[in-house]
N, C-alpha and C positions, 0 to 999 in steps of 0.2 A: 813822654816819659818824664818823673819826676827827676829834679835836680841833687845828684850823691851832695850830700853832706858830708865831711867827716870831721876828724880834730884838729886837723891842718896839717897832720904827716899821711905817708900811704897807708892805708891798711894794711897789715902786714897777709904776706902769700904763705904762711904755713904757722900752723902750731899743736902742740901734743895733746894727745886723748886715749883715754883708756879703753881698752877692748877688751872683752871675753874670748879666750882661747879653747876656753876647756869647759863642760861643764861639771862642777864640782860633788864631786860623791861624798855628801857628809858634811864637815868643813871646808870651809873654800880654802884652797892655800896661794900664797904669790903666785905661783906657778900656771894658773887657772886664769893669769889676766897680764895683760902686756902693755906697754905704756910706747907709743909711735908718733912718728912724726907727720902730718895728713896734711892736703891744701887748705887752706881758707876759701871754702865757695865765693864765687862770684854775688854780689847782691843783685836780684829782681826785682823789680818795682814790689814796694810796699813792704819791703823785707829791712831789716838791719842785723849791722852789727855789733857784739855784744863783749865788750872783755870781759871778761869771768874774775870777778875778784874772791868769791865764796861759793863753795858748792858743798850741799849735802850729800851724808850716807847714813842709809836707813835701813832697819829693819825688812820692809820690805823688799827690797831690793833682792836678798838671798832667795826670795821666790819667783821673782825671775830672771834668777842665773839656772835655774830647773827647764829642761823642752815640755813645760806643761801647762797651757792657755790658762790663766785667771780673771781677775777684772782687769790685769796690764799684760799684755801680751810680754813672752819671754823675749830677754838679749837676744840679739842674733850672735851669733860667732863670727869674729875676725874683724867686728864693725863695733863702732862707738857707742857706748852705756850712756843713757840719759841719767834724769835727774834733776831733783830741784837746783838751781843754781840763781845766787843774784850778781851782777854786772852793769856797766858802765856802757852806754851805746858811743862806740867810738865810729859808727857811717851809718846812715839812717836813706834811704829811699822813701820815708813815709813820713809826714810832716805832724804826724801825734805821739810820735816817737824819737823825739827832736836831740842832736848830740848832745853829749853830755849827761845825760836824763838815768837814772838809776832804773832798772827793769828787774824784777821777777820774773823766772822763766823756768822752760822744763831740759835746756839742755846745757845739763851738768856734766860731769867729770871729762872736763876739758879746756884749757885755755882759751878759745874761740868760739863761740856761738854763731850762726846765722840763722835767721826765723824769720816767719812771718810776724811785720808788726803786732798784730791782732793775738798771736802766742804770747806775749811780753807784757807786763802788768806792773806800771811805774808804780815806784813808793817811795815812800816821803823819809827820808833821811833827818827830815828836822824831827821826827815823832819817837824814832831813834834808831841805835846805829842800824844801817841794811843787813847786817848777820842777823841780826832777829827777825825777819820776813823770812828766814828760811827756819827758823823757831817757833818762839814762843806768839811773832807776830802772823806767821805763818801756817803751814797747813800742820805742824807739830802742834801749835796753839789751838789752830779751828779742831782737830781730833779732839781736844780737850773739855775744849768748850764747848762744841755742839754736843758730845759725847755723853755729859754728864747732863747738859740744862736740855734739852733735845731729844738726845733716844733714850737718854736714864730718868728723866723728868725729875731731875734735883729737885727735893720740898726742904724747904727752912726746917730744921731740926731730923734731918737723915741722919744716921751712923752710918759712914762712908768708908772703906777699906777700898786702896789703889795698890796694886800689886805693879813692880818694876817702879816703884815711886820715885826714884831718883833717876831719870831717864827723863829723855827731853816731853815725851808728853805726861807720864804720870808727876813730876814735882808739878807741872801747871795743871793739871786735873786737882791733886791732891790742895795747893792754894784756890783753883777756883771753890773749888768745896769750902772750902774755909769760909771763902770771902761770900757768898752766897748764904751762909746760914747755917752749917751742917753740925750737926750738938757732938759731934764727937769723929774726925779725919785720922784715920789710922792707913800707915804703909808698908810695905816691904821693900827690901833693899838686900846687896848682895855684899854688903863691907860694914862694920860698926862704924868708921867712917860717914860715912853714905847713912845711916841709921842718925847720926847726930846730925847731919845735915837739914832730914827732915823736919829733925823736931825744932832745932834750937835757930835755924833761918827761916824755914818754910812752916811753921807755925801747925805744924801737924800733934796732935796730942798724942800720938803713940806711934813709935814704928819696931819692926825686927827686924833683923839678920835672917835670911830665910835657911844660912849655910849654917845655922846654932841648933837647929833641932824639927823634930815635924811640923809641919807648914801649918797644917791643922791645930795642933798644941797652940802655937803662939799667936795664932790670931785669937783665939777662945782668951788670951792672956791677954793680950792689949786691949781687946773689944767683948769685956762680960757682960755683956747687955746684948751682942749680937750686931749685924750690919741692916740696912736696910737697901742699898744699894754698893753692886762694887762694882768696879773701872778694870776692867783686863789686859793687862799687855803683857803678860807670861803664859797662864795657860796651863796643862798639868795640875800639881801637885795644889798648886793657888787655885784652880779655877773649884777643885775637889773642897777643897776647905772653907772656901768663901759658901759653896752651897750648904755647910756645915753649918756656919754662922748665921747664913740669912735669915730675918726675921721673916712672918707670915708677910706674903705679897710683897718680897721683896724683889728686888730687879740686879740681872747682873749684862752688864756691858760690856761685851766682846770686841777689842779695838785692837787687840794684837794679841799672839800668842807665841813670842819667842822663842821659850823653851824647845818648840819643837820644829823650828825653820831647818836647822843641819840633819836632824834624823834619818836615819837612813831606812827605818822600819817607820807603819804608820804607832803612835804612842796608845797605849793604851786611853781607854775614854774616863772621864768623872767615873767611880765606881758608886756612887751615889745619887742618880738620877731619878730615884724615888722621891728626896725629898720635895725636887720641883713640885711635883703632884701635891705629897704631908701639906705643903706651906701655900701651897700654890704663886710658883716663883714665875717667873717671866726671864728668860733668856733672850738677849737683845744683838746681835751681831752690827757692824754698821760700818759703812764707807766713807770716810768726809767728805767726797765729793757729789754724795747726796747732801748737802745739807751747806750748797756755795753762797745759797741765799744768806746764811746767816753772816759773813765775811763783813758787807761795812759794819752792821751792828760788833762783832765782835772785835775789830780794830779798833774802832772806838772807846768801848769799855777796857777793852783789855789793854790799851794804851793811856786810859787815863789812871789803872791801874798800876802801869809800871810807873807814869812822874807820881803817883800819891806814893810810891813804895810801897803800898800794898801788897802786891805782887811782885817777887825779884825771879832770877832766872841765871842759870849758867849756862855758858859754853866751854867746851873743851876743844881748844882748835890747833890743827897742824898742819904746818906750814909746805907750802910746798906743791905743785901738782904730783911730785914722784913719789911722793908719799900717799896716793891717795887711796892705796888698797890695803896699806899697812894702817889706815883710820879705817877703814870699812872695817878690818878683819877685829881690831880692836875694841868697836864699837859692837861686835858681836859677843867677844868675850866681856864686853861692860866693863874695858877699860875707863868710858867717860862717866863724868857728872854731869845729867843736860845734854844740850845737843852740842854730835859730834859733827864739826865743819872741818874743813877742807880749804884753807888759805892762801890763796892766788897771787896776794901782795895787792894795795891799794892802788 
């Protein structure tokens, strides 16, 4: 058996994690999740462990607090909620996963991690800070990237419309468009705040307020030429009106659809499904984790990206593991600008 590593102190025997109690009819509320105190497993060969200094909450996640199989099977109840989280290996059993070493991993909302080495995916902190691997450098980023250049086949001179564009994957959809070519990057957002953010950081030519008036109206108002591809991460009223917009053979990519995660009725569908046919559109659904192959390549680019400034990005983070359902819940109502983390302390 391989030789425990660690920092030089014990590993510590217990720390907190959040669990699913309840499952949520609608809105999820506190009440629905409970914050305890668990052992620290033992390590097995080729396993380490993992301080959690950052952990995400996403959008998806509200679909499996639901008992209904998807591509991620649901929360169990009474037991600990994953999730992306990056962390510090403070005892290692596997010698490619050496202490100290920054690790990407899948088991968030919790102070302690243990995994199999082989689950953990080091990254480079000199490229920049490790809250961006759970962002813009991360699978928030690769949605983005593969999203647009991949299943939407971005061409140099698109009129591109990103719905949720201030959210951690549409501002980076909405700049890769930019930086890629696109004649004309138009968004939606849910604050006039958030509306100026687009345009006058994130280099976007045109955004609205979707809470100012019909979804459909204002997109026709920022984009009077029409779109030729759009980016989805709302859904509803957006996804209706972008097929309004789209130019002949135009392509819409379904990457989330918010709007309707808490529902408690199924939503009514696009009342507009004819035009697909008029225009002959292309509806594109997609998983990023079809499309892992493209990860060096997009680290790469999208990291030479962030030192040229080309591309900027925000976080909204809160501190704290007790806090971590009051960031979930908030990041539903689109309290944040960018991705919302979950701060563990360095």
């Amino acid at each position: 058996m391989s030789v425990l590593l660690t920092t030089g102190s014990l590993p510590p025997t217990t720390g907190r994690e959040w669990h699913l109690v309840a499952r949520p009819y609608g809105r999820p509320t506190p009440e629905d999740f409970a914050l305890r105190e668990a052992p620290v497993p033992e390590l097995g060969e080729g396993q380490i462990l993992v301080r959690n200094t950052y952990f995400s909450v996403d959008p998806y996640m509200r679909l499996r607090m639901n008992e209904v199989a998807s591509y991620l099977p649901p929360f169990a109840l009474g037991r600990p909620m994953d999730g992306g989280a990056v962390g510090e290996v403070i005892a290692s059993r596997d010698g490619s996963r050496p202490v100290g070493g920054h690790v990407l991993h899948f088991t968030g909302w919790r102070e302690y991690g243990v995994m199999d080495a082989k689950d953990a995916t080091p990254v480079d902190p000199s490229l920049a800070p490790v809250s961006a691997y759970l962002g813009v450098l991360g699978t928030t980023g690769l949605s983005a990237y593969a999203g647009l250049l991949e299943v939407g086949a971005l061409k140099e001179g698109d009129a591109v419309f990103v719905s949720g564009a201030a959210g951690a994957v549409g501002s980076v959809a909405g700049q890769i468009a930019r930086i890629k070519g696109a004649s004309r990057v138009v968004g939606s957002a849910g604050s006039d705040e958030k509306v100026r953010l687009l345009v006058e950081e994130y280099g976007f030519d045109a955004a609205f307020n979707y809470k100012n008036g019909e979804v459909a109206r204002l997109l026709r108002e920022a984009a009077p030429d029409g779109i030729d591809l759009y980016f989805d991460n709302v859904g509803g009223d957006h996804l209706e009106a972008a097929l309004d917009s789209l130019n002949m053979y135009g392509r819409a990519v379904i990457c989330g659809l918010i709007s309707q995660y808490n529902a408690t009725e199924p939503g009514p569908g696009p009342r507009n499904l004819e035009e697909m046919m008029f225009k002959r559109l292309r509806l594109l659904g997609m998983m990023t984790y079809d499309h892992s192959h493209l990860r060096p390549q997009f680290i790469e680019e999208v990291s030479g990206w962030l030192r040229s400034g080309e591309l900027t990005y925000h976080e909204t983070t809160v501190t704290g593991i007790e806090n971590g359902v009051e960031a979930f819940l908030g990041m539903l109502r689109g309290d944040n600008t960018g991705k919302m983390l979950v701060s563990l302390g360095e």
